[in-house]
C-alpha positions as CSV (number, residue, x, y, z in Angstrom):
1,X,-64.0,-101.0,41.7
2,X,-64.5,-104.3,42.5
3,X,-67.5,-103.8,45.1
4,X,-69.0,-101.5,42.0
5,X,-69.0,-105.0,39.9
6,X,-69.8,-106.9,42.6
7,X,-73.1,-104.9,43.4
8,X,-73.8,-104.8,39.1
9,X,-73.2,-108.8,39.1
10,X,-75.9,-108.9,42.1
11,X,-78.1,-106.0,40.7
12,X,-78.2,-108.3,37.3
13,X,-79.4,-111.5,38.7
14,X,-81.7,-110.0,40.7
15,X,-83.3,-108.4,37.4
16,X,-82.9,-111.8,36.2
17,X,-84.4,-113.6,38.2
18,X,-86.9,-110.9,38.5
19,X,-87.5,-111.7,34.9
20,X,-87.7,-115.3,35.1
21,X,-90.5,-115.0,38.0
22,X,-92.8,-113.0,36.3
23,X,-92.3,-114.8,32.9
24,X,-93.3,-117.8,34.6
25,X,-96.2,-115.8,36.2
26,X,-97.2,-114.7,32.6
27,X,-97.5,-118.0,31.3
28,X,-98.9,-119.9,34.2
29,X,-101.5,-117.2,34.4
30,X,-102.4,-117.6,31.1
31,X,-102.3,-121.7,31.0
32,X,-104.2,-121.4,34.5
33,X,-107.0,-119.2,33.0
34,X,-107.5,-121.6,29.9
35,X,-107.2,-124.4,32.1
36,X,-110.6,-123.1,34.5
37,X,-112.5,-122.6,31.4
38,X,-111.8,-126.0,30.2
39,X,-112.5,-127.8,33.7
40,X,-115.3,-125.2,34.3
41,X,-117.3,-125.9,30.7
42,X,-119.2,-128.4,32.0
43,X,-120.6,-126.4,34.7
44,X,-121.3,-123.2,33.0
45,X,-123.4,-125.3,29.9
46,X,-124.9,-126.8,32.0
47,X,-126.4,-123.3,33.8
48,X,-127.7,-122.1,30.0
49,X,-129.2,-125.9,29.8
50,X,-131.0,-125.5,33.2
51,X,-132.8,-122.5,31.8
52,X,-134.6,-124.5,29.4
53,X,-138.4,-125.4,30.3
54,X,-140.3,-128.1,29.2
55,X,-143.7,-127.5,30.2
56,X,-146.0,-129.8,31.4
57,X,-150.3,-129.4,30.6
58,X,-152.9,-130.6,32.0
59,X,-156.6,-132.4,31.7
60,X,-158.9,-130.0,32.9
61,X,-160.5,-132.5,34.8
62,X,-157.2,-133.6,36.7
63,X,-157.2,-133.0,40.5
64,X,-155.1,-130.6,42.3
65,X,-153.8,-133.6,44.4
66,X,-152.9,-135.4,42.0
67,X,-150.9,-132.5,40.0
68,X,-149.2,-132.2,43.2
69,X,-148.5,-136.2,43.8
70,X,-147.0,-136.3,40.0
71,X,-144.6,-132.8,41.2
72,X,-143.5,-134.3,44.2
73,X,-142.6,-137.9,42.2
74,X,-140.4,-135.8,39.4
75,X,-138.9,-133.6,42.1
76,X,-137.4,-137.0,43.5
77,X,-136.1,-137.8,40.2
78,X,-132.2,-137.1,39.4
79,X,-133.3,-135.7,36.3
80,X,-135.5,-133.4,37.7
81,X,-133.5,-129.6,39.4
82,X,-136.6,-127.3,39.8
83,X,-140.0,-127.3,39.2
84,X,-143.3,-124.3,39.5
85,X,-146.5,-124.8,39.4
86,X,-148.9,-122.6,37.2
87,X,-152.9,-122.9,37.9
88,X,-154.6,-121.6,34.6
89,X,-156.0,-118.9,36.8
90,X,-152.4,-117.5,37.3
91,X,-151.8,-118.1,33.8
92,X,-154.9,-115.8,32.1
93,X,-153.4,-113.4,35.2
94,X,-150.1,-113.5,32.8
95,X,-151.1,-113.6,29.3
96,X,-153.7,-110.5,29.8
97,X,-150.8,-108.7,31.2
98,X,-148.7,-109.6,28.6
99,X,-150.9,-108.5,25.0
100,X,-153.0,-105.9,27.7
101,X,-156.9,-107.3,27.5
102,X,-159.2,-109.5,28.6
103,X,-159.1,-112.2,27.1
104,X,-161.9,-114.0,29.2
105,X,-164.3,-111.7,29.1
106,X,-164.3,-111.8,25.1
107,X,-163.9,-115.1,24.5
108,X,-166.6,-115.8,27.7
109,X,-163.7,-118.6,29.1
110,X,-160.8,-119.7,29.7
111,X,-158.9,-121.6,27.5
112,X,-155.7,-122.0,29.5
113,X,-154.6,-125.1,31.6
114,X,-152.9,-125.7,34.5
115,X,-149.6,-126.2,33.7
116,X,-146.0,-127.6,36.0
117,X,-143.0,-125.7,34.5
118,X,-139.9,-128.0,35.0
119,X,-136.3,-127.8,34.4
120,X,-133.9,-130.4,34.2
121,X,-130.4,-131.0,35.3
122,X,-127.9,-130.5,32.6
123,X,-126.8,-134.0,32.5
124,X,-130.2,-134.7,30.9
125,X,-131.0,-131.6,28.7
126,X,-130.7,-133.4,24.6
127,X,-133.2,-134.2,22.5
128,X,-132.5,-138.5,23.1
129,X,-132.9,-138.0,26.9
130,X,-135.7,-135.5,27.0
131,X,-137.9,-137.5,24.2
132,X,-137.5,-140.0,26.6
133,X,-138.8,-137.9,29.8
134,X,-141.6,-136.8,27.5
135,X,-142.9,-140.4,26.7
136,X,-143.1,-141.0,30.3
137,X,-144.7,-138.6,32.2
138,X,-147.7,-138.6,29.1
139,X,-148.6,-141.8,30.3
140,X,-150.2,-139.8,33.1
141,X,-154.0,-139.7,32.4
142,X,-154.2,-136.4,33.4
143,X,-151.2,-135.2,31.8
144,X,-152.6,-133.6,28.2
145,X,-149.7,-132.6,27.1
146,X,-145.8,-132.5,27.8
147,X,-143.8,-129.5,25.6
148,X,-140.7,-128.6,24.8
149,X,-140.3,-128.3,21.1
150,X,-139.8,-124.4,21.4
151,X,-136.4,-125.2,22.5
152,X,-135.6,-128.3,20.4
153,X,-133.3,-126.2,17.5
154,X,-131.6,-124.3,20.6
155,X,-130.5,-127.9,22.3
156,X,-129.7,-129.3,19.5
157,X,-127.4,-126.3,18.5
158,X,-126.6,-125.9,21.8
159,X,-125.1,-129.7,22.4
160,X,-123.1,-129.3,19.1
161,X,-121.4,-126.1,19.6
162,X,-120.5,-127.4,23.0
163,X,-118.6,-130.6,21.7
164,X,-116.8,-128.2,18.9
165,X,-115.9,-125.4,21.4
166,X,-114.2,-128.9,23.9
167,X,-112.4,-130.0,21.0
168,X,-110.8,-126.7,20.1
169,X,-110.2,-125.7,24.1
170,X,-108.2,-129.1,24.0
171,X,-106.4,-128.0,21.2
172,X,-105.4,-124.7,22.1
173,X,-104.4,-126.7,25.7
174,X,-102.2,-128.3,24.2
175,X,-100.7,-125.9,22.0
176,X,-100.2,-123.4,24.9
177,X,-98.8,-125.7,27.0
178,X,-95.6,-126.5,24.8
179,X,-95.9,-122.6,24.1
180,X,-95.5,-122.6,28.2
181,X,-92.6,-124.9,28.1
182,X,-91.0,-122.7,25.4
183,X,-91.1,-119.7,26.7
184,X,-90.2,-120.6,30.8
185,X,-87.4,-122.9,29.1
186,X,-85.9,-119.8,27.1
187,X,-86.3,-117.5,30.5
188,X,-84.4,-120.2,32.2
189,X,-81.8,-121.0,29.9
190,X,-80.6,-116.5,29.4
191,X,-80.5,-116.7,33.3
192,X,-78.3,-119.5,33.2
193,X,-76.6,-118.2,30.4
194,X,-75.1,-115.2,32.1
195,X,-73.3,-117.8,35.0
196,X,-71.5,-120.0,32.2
197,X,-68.2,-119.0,33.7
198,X,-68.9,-120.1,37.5
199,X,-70.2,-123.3,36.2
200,X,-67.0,-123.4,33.7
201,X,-64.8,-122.4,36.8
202,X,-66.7,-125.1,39.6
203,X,-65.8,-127.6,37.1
204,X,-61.8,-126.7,36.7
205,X,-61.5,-127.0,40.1
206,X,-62.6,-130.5,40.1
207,X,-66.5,-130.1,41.2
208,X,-68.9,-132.8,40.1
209,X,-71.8,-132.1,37.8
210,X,-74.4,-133.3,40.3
211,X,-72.6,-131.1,43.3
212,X,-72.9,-128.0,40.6
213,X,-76.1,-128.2,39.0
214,X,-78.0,-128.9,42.8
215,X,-77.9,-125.5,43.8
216,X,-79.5,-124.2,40.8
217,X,-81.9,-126.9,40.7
218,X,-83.0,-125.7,44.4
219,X,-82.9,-122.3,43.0
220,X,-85.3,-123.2,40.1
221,X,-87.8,-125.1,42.4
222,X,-88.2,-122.0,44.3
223,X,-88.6,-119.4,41.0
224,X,-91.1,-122.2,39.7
225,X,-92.4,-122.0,43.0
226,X,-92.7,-117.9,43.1
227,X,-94.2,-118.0,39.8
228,X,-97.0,-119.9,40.2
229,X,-97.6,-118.3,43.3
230,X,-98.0,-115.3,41.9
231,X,-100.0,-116.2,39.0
232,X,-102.6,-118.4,41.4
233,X,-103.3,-115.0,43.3
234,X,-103.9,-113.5,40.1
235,X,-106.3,-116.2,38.9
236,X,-108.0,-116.4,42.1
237,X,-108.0,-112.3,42.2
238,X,-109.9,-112.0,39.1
239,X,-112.1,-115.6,39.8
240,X,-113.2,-113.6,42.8
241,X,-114.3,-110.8,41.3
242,X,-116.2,-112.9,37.9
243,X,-117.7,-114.6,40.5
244,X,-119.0,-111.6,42.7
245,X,-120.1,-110.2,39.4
246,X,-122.2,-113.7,38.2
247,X,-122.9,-114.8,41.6
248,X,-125.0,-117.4,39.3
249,X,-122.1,-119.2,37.8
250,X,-120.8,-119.9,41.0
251,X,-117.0,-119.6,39.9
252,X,-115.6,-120.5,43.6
253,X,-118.4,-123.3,44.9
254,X,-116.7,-126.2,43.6
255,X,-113.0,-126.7,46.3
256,X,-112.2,-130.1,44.3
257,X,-112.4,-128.7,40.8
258,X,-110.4,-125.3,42.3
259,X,-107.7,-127.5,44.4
260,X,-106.7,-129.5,41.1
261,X,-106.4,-126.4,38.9
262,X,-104.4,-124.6,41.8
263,X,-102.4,-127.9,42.1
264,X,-101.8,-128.5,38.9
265,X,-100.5,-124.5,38.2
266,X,-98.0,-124.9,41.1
267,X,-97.0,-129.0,39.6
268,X,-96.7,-127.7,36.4
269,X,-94.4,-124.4,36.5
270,X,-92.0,-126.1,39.5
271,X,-91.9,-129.1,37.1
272,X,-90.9,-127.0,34.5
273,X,-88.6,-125.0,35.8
274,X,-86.7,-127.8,36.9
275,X,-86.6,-130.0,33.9
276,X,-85.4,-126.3,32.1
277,X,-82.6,-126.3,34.5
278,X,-81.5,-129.4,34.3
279,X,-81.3,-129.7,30.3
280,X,-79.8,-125.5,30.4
281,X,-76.9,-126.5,32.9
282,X,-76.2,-129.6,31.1
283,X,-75.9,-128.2,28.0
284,X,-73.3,-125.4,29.6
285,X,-71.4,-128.2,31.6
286,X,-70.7,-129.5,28.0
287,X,-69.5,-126.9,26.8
288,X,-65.7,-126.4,26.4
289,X,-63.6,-123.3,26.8
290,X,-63.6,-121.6,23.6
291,X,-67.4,-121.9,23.5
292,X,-68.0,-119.8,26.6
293,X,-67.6,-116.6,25.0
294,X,-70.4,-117.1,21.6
């Protein structure tokens, strides 16, 4: 009879710690995911921003080397990610494939210019910055034109959605985070719960709170510890796979922005664990005999 309880006792905490684990996993999982997206905003913006063109004319009388002297200066640029030249031939090429006739023959010419198609870095994609490249590369004498008012509504809309969606990821952050606290804390505090009388018992016999809550504190590091390993497999599983699926967002390219999120998973559900421990075995360390049993 006895090794029957004995085996349900261990059978139990083994379920509860069980329990504990993946409710930590859950959570982390969860705060880890939210977490990416937030450090991660920055760099998947600024891949929709790189898209945009701003589109560069020129004089018909400008020379071919010095188109490709005024390329090779912007390309040296910070602002500047990637650039492609158009002649006007290739262009005509384009446009009478596009609406399907010729164009030249009816009009007798071509009206088209040679043309430098340039994207920017993110940093510098908003209508202050970019009125600002525009102003200087028309300076140029053989620049005739610099555009990019196609896309002026979509940066615009596109810069103020961006600081809206930080502000509200910061807010959810937040809120998840205590709802992360709340939730491990409870796990922590039902698995604690079920060894009121060994604590009760340890401390009859004369054993100092520091001597009793250790162990669990050890055990709680290592739950935190088994959590969030668990739950940074996960995130990295499915990372993995997002980022073989958009190769173009490069999910897994950046090992500083990776190593803090990982870091701060593993920080964050060992830290929390432990404070949980500590406040649920002080809490049953104060307690007196009668209020074991409620």
């Amino acid at each position: 009879m006895t090794d029957f309880f004995e085996k349900y006792q261990k059978r139990r905490i083994i379920s509860a710690n069980i329990s504990v684990v993946i409710s930590i996993a859950i959570v982390l999982f969860l705060l880890g995911a939210l977490g990416f997206f937030l450090l991660n905003s920055k760099h998947i913006t600024n891949y929709f921003k790189e898209k945009i063109t701003i589109t560069v004319f020129f004089k018909n009388h400008a020379k071919l080397s010095e188109i490709k002297q005024f390329e090779k200066r912007i390309k040296l640029s910070p602002q500047v990610k990637h650039t492609k030249f158009i002649t006007k031939k290739e262009a005509a090429r384009q446009l009478r494939k596009d609406i399907g006739e010729d164009f030249i023959k009816f009009l007798d010419f071509n009206p088209l210019q040679d043309n430098l198609e340039v994207n920017l870095n993110g940093d510098y994609v908003n209508a202050h910055k970019m009125d600002s490249i525009k102003r200087k590369w028309q300076t140029y004498k053989f620049v005739s034109e610099v555009n990019y008012e196609y896309y002026k509504p979509l940066i615009k809309g596109l810069n103020r959605n961006i600081q809206k969606l930080s502000f509200w990821i910061m807010m959810v952050s937040a809120v998840f985070l205590v709802l992360v606290f709340l939730l491990i804390n409870s796990a922590i505090r039902l698995s604690l719960y079920n060894k009121r009388f060994a604590i009760k018992t340890m401390q009859l016999v004369g054993a100092t709170k520091a001597f009793i809550r250790k162990p669990f504190l050890i055990k709680a590091f290592w739950l935190g510890f088994t959590g969030a390993l668990l739950a940074s497999l996960a995130l990295w599983g499915i990372l993995y796979y997002l980022d073989r699926l958009y190769p173009e967002f490069q999910f897994l390219t950046d090992y500083k922005l990776l190593g803090i999120l990982f870091i701060s998973i593993f920080a964050t559900g060992i830290l929390i664990t432990l404070i949980s421990t500590y406040f649920a075995t002080r809490r049953l360390l104060n307690l007196n005999a009668d209020q074991l049993h409620f």
